[in-house]
VEXFIDREN-858685 format. One record per residue: z, x, y of N, C-alpha, C in turn. Coordinates in steps of 0.1 Angstrom, whole numbers. Example, Ala and Ser with C-alpha at 12.3 -4.5 7.8 and 13.67 -1.06 7.14 Angstrom:
+-------+-------+-------+-------+-------+-------+-------+-------+-------+
:  n_zz :  n_xx :  n_yy : ca_zz : ca_xx : ca_yy :  c_zz :  c_xx :  c_yy :
+-------+-------+-------+-------+-------+-------+-------+-------+-------+
:    78 :   132 :   -57 :    78 :   123 :   -45 :    78 :   132 :   -33 :
:    71 :   128 :   -22 :    71 :   137 :   -11 :    79 :   129 :     0 :
+-------+-------+-------+-------+-------+-------+-------+-------+-------+
***
This chain:
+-------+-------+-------+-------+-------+-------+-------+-------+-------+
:  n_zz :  n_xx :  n_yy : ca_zz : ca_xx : ca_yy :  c_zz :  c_xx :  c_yy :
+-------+-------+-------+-------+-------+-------+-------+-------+-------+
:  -315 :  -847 :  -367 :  -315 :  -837 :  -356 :  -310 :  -824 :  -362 :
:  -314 :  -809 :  -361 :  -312 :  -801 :  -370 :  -303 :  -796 :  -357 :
:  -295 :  -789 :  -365 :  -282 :  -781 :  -355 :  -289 :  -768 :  -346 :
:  -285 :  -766 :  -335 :  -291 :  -760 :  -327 :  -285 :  -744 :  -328 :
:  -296 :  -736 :  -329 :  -294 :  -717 :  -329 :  -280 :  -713 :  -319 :
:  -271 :  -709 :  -326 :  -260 :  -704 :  -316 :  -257 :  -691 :  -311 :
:  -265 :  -689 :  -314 :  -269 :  -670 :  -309 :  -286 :  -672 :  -297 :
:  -288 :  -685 :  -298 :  -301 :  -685 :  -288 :  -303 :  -674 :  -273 :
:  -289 :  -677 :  -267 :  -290 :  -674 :  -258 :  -288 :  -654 :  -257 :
:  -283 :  -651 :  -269 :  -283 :  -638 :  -265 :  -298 :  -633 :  -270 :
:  -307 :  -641 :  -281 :  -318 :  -639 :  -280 :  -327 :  -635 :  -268 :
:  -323 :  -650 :  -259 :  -333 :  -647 :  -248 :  -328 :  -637 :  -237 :
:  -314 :  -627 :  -240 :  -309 :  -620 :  -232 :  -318 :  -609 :  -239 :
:  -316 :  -603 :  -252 :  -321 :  -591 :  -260 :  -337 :  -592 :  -259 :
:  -342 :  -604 :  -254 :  -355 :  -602 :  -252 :  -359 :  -595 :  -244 :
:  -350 :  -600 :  -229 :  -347 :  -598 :  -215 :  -345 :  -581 :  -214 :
:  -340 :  -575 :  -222 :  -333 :  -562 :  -223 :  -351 :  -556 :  -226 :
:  -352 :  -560 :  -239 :  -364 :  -556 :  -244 :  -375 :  -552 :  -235 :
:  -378 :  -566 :  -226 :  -388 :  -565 :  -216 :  -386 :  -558 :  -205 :
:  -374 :  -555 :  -203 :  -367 :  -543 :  -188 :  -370 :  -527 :  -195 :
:  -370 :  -528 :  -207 :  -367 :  -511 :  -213 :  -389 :  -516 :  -216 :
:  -394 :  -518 :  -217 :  -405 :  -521 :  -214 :  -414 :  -519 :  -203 :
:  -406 :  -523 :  -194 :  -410 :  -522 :  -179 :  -409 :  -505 :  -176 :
:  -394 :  -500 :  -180 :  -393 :  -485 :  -180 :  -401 :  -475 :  -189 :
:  -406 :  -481 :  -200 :  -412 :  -473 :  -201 :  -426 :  -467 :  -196 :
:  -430 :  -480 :  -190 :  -447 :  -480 :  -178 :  -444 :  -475 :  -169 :
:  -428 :  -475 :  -163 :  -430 :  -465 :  -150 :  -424 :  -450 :  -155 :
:  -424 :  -448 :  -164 :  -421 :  -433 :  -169 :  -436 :  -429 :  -172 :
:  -443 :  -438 :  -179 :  -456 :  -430 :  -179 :  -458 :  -430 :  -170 :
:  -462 :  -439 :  -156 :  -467 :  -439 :  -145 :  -464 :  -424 :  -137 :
:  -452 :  -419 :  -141 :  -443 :  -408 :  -136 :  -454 :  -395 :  -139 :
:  -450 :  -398 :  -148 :  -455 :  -390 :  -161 :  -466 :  -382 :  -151 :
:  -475 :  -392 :  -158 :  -494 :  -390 :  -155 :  -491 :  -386 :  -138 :
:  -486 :  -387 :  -129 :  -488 :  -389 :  -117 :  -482 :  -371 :  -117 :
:  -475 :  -368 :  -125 :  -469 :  -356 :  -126 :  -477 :  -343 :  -127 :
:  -485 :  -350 :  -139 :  -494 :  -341 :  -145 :  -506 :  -338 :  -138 :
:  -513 :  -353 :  -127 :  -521 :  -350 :  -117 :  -520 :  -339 :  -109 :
:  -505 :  -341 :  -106 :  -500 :  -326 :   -96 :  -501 :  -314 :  -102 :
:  -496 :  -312 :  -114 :  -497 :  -294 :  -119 :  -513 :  -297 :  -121 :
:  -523 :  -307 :  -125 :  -532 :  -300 :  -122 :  -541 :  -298 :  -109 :
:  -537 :  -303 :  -101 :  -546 :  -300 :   -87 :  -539 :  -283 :   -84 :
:  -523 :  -286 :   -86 :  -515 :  -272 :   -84 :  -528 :  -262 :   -90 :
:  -530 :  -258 :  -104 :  -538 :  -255 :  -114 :  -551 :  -247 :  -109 :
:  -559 :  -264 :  -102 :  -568 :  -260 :   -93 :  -567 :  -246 :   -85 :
:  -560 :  -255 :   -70 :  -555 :  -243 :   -60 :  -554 :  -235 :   -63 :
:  -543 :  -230 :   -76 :  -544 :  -211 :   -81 :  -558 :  -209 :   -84 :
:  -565 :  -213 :   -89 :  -578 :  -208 :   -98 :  -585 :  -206 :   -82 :
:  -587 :  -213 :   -73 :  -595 :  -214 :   -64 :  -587 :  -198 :   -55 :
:  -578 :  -197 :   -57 :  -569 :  -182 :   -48 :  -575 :  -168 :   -57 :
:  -581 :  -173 :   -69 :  -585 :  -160 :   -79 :  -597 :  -147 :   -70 :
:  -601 :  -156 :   -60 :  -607 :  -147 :   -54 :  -596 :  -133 :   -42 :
:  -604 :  -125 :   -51 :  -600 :  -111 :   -48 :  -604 :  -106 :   -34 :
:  -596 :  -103 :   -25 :  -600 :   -96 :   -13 :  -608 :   -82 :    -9 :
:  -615 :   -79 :    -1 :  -622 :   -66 :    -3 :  -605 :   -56 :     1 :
:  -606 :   -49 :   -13 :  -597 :   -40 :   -11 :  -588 :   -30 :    -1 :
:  -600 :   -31 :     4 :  -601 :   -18 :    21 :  -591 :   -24 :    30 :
:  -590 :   -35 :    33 :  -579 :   -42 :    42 :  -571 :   -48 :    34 :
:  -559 :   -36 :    35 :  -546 :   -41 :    24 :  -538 :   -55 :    32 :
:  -538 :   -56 :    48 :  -532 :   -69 :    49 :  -536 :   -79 :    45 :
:  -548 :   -83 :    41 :  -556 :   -91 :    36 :  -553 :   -95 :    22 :
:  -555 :   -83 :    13 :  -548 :   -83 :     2 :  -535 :   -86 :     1 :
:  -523 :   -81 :     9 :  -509 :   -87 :     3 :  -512 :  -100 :    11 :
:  -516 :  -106 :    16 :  -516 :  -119 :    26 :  -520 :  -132 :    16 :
:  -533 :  -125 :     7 :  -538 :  -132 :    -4 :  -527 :  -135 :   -17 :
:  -525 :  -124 :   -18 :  -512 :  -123 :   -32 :  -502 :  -129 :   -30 :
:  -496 :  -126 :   -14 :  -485 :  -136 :   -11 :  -486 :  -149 :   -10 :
:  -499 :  -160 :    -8 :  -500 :  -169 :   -10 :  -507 :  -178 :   -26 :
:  -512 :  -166 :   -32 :  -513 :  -167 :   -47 :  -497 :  -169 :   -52 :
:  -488 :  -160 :   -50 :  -477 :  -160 :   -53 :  -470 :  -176 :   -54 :
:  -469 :  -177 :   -43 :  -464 :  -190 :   -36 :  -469 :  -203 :   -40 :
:  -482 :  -204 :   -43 :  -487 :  -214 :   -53 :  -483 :  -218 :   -65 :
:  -483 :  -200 :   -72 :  -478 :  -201 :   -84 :  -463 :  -205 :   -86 :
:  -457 :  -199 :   -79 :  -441 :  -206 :   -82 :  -444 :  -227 :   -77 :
:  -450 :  -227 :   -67 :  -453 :  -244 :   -69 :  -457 :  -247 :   -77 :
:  -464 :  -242 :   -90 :  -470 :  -247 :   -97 :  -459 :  -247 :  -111 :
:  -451 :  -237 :  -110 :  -442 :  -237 :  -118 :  -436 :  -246 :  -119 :
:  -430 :  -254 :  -106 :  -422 :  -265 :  -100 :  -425 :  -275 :  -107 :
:  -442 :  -276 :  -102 :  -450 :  -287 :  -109 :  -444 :  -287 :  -123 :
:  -448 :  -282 :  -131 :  -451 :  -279 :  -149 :  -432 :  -287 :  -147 :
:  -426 :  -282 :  -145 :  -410 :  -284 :  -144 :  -409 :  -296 :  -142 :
:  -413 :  -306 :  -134 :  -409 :  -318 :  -131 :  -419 :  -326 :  -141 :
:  -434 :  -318 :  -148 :  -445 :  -329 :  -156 :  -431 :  -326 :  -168 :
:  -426 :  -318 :  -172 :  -423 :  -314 :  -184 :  -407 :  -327 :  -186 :
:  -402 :  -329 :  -175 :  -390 :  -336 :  -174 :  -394 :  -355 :  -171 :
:  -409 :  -354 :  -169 :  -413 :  -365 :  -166 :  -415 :  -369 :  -181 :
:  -423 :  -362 :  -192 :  -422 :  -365 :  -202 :  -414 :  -366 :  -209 :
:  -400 :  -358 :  -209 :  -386 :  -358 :  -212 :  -385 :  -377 :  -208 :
:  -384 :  -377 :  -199 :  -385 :  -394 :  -189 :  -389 :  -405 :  -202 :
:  -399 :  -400 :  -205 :  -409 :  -409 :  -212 :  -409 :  -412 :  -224 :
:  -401 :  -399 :  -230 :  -397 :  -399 :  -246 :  -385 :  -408 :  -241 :
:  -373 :  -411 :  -236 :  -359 :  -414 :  -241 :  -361 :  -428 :  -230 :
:  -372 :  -431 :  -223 :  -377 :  -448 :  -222 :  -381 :  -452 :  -238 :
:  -387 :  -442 :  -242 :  -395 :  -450 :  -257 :  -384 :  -454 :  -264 :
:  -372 :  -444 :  -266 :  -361 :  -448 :  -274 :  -353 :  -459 :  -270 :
:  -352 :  -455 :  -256 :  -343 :  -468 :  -253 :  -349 :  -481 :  -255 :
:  -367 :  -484 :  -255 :  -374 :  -492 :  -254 :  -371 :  -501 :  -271 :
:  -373 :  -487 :  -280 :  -373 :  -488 :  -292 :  -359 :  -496 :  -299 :
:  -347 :  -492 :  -296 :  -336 :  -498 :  -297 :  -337 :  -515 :  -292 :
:  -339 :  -513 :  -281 :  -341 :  -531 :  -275 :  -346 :  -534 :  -281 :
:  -356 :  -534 :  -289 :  -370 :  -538 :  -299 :  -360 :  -543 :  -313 :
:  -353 :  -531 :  -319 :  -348 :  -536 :  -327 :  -335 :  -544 :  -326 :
:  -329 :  -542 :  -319 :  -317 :  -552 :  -310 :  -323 :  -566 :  -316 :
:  -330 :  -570 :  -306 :  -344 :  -580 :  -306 :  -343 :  -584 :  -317 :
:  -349 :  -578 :  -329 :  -355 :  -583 :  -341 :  -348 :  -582 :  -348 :
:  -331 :  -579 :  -346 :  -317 :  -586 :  -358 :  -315 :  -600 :  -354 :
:  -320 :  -602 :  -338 :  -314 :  -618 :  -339 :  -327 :  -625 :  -342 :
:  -338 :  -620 :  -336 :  -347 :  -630 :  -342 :  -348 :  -630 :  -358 :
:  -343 :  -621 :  -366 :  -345 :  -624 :  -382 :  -332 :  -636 :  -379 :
:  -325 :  -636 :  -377 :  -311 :  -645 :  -376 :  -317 :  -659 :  -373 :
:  -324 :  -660 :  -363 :  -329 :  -670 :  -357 :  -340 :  -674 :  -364 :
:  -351 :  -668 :  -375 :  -353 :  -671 :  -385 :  -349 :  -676 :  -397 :
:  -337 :  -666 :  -398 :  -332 :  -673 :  -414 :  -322 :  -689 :  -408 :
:  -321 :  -692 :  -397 :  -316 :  -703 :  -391 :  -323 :  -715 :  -395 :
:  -339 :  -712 :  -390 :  -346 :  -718 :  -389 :  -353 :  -727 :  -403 :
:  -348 :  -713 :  -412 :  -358 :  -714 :  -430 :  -346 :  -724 :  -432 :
:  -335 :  -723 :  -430 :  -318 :  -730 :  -429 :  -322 :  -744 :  -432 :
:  -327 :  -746 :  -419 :  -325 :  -764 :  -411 :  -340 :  -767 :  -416 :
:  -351 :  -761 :  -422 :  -358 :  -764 :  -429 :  -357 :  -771 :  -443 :
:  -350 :  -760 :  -449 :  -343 :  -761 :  -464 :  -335 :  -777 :  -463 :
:  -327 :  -777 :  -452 :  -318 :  -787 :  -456 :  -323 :  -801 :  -448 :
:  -332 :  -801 :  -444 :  -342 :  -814 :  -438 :  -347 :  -817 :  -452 :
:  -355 :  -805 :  -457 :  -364 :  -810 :  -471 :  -358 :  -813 :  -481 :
:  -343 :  -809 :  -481 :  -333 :  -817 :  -491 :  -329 :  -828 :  -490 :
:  -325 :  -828 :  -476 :  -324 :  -846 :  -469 :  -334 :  -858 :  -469 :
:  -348 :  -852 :  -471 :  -357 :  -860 :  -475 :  -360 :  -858 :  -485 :
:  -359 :  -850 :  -499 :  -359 :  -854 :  -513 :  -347 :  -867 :  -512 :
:  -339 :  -864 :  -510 :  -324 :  -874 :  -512 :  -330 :  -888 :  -514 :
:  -337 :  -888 :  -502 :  -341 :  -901 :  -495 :  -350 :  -907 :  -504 :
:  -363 :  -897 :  -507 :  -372 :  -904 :  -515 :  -368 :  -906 :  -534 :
:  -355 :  -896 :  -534 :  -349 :  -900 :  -545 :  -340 :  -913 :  -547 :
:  -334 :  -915 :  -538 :  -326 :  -930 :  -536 :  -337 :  -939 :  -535 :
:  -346 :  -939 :  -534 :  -355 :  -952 :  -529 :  -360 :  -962 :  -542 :
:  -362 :  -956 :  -554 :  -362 :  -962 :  -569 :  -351 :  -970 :  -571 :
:  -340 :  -963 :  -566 :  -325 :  -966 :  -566 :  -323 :  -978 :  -557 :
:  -323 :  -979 :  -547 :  -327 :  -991 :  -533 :  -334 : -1001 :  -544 :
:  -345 :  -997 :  -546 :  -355 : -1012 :  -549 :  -347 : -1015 :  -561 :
:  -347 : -1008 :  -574 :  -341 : -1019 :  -580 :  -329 : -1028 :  -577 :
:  -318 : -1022 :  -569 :  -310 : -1029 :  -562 :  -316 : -1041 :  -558 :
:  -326 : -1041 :  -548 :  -328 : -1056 :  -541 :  -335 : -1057 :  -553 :
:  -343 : -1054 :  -561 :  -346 : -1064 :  -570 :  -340 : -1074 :  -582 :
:  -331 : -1067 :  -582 :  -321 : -1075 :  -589 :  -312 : -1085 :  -585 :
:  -307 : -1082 :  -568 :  -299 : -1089 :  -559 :  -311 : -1102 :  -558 :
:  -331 : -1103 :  -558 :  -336 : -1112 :  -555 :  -336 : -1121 :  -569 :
:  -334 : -1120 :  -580 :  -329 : -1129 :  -591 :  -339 : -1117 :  -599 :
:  -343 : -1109 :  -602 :  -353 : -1104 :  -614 :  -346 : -1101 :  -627 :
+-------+-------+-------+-------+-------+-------+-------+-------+-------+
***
């Protein structure tokens, strides 16, 4: 029976970690991209306000500019929240990336464990098939030879 991994359990915790900083980083991109939908429909709507009013009726004109205006600062808004969604999305990666390697000091551990109780199984059965020359002549000598 080979001795059992004693760090197992924080493995399947650091996996656990791994798969949650995983999960965050899908909903950061989800963030993200949902973000960037917005500054570009924002985008849109200015481009679509580019139309110039006939000059001759100035309320028209400042009424147009004031709501060009007012887009534009929403759209600023927008670019501000895609720009911090991707901020979001880099320091999920990192945190993602740490769990990852977390992860992969114990599973090398839990490998060199493994190559361990390998090594010393395949020593325990050289032993064995080395005593066995040793065994027979015994009983053959104990049978009168």
């Amino acid at each position: 029976m080979s001795p059992r991994f004693r760090l197992s359990s924080i493995l399947r915790a650091r996996k656990a970690q791994e798969d949650a900083a995983k999960g965050g980083v899908a909903r950061a991109r989800a963030e993200a991209g949902a973000a960037d939908r917005q500054v570009e429909a924002k985008e849109a709507e200015l481009q679509g306000r580019m139309i110039v009013p006939d000059p001759s009726d100035a309320a028209a004109f400042v009424a147009a500019m004031a709501a060009r205006r007012a887009v534009a600062g929403e759209l600023s808004i927008k670019i501000q929240k895609a720009e911090e969604a991707a901020r979001r999305v880099g320091a999920s990666v990192d945190t993602w990336s740490a769990a990852s390697q977390r992860r992969r000091m114990v599973d090398k551990l839990a490998e060199r464990h493994q190559a361990a109780v390998r090594q010393a199984d395949a020593a325990a059965d050289q032993r064995a098939v080395d005593d066995l020359p040793l065994n027979r002549r015994r009983t053959d000598g104990e049978n009168g030879r």
